[in-house]
C-alpha positions in Angstrom: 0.0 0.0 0.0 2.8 2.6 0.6 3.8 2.7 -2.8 0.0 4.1 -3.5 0.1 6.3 -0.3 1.5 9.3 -2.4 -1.3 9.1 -4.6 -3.9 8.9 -2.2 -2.2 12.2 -0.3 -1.7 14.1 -3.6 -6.0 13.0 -4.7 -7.2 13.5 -1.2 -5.3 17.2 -1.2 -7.3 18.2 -4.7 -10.7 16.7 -3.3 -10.1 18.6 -0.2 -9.0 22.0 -2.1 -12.5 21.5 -4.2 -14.9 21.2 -1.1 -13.2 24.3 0.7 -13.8 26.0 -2.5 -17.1 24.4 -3.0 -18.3 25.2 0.8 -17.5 28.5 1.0 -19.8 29.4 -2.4 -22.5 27.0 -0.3 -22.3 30.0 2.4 -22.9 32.3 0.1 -25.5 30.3 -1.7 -26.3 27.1 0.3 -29.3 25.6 -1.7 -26.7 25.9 -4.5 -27.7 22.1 -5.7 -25.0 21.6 -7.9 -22.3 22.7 -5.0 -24.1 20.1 -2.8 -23.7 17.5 -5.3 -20.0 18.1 -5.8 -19.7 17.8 -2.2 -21.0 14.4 -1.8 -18.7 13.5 -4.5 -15.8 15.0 -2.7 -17.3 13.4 0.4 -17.8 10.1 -1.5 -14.2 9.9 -3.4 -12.1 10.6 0.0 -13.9 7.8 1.8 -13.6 5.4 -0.8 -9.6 5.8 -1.4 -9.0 6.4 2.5 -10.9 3.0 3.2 -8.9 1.1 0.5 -5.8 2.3 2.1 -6.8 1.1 5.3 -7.6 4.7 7.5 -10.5 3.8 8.4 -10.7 6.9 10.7 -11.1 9.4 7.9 -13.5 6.7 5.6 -15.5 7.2 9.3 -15.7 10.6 9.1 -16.4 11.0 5.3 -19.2 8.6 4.9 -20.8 10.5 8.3 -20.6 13.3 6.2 -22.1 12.0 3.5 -24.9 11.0 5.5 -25.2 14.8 6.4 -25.5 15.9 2.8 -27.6 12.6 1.3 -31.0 14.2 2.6 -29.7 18.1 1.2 -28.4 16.7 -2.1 -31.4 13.5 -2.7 -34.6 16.6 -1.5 -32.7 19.7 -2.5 -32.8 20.8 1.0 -30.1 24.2 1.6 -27.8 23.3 4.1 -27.9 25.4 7.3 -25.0 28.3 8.5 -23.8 25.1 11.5 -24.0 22.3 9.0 -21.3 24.7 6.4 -19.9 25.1 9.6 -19.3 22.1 10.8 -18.4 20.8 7.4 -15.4 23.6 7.1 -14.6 21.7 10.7 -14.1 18.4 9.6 -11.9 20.1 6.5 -9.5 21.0 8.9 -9.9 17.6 10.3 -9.2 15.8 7.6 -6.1 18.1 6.2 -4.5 17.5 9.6 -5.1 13.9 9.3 -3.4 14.1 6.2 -0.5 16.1 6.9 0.5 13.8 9.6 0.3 11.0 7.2 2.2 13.3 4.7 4.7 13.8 6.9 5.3 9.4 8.1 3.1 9.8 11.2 0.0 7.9 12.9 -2.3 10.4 12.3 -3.9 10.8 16.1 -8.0 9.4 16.1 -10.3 11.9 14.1 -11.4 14.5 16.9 -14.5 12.9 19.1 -16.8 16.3 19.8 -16.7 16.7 16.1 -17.6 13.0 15.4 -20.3 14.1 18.2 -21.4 17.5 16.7 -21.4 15.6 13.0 -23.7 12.7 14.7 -26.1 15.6 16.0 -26.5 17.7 12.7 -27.3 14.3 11.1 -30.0 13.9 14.4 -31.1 17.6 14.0 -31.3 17.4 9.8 -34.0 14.5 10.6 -35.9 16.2 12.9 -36.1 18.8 9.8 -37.0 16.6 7.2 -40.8 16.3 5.6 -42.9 13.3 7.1 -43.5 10.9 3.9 -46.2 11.1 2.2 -48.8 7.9 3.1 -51.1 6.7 0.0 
């Protein structure tokens, strides 16, 4: 796997670069659909090459995230002023993950109040979701 590790940290650097970019139009505009889709697919991307190289720690926090944007990007819902938040949070999460794998270190375990506050904007998004429709 190390021979692949520079890949993964040179791809995970350019996903990350495109959902800074990406989240800081969503605060300008956050029902920006298209934005919320590349997101996911940021999301998606960094938790699929992270889990084939074995940290599972950041494929945990991705795929939490994309849970957070499924119900934004699948009902067009705008994403809220904590949710950009948070997400920005978890940026800095991941790029410190990654430097430390950059730089031949363990990367120390993804942050547990933001695994905590990520788990409760996925609890508070429900809450805010329409009640489906019964026929």
């Amino acid at each position: 796997m190390s021979k692949y590790k520079s890949l993964f940290l040179s791809d995970t650097g350019e996903h990350l670069d495109a959902l800074e970019g990406n989240l800081v139009e969503l605060d300008r505009q956050p029902d920006d659909a298209e934005r919320i889709h590349e997101v996911f697919r940021h999301l998606h991307s960094i938790k699929g090459m992270a889990s084939s190289m074995g940290y599972e720690d950041l494929a945990h926090l991705a795929h939490r995230l994309e849970d957070l944007m499924s119900p934004h990007r699948e009902l067009g819902l705008a994403l809220d002023a904590e949710e950009i938040d948070l997400l920005l949070q978890s940026m800095d999460e991941f790029r410190s993950q990654v430097d430390a794998l950059s730089a031949d270190q363990n990367p120390p375990p993804i942050s547990e109040p933001l695994l905590a506050d990520v788990e409760q904007q996925i609890r508070n998004l429900k809450r805010r979701l329409p009640a489906p429709q019964v026929e």
